[in-house]
C-alpha positions, 0 to 999 in steps of 0.5 A: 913221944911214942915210939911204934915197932916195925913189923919185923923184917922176916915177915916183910921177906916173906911176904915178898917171896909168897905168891898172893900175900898181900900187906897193908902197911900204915906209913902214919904212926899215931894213936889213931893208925896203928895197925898194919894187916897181913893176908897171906895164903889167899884161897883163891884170886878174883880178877876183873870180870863181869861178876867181880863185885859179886864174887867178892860179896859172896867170900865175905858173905861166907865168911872169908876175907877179901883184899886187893886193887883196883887200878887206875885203868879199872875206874877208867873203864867204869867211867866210859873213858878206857877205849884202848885195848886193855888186854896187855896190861903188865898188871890186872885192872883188878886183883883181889885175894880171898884169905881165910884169916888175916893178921893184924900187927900192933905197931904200938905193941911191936906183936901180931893180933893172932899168931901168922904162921912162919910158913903161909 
């Protein structure tokens, strides 16, 4: 059976200590999954808004790379359902960064496809 690497602690520390990084870990390690993305120092945050789908288009359009959430209250929203007052929300119905490049890591290779930086 195949054993796979985990991404490195360091990076998984520093990930939590940089605003806006965000990663997108595979937790099921086979042949077909096993890749985890990094996106680290995003240009700019997308919050829910009217013009959130467009902004969003518009960085990958140009050639960045978008990543985020949507939560459970946003597709609420969408469906006609969120009456309450979601201003006060302890997270965004939306949150999305916009990232220059992003890093993927070979869990079956234990190395990152492209070099991320020690620093984002």
């Amino acid at each position: 059976m195949k054993t796979y690497a985990q991404l490195p602690a360091r990076y998984q520390s520093l990930i939590a200590a940089t605003s806006g990084s965000l990663l997108l870990q595979t937790s099921r390690f086979d042949t077909q999954n096993y890749r985890s993305y990094l996106f680290a120092g995003p240009n700019r945050i997308i919050r829910a808004g009217g013009t959130l789908f467009d902004e969003n288009e518009q960085a990958l359009d140009g050639g960045s790379y978008v990543a985020g959430y949507l939560s459970y209250e946003f597709g609420k929203r969408l469906q006609g359902l969120g009456q309450r007052d979601l201003r006060n929300l302890p997270t965004p119905l939306a949150w999305f960064g916009v990232y220059p490049k992003v890093f993927g890591f070979d869990h079956s290779t234990g190395k990152f496809e492209g070099s991320p930086q020690t620093k984002f």
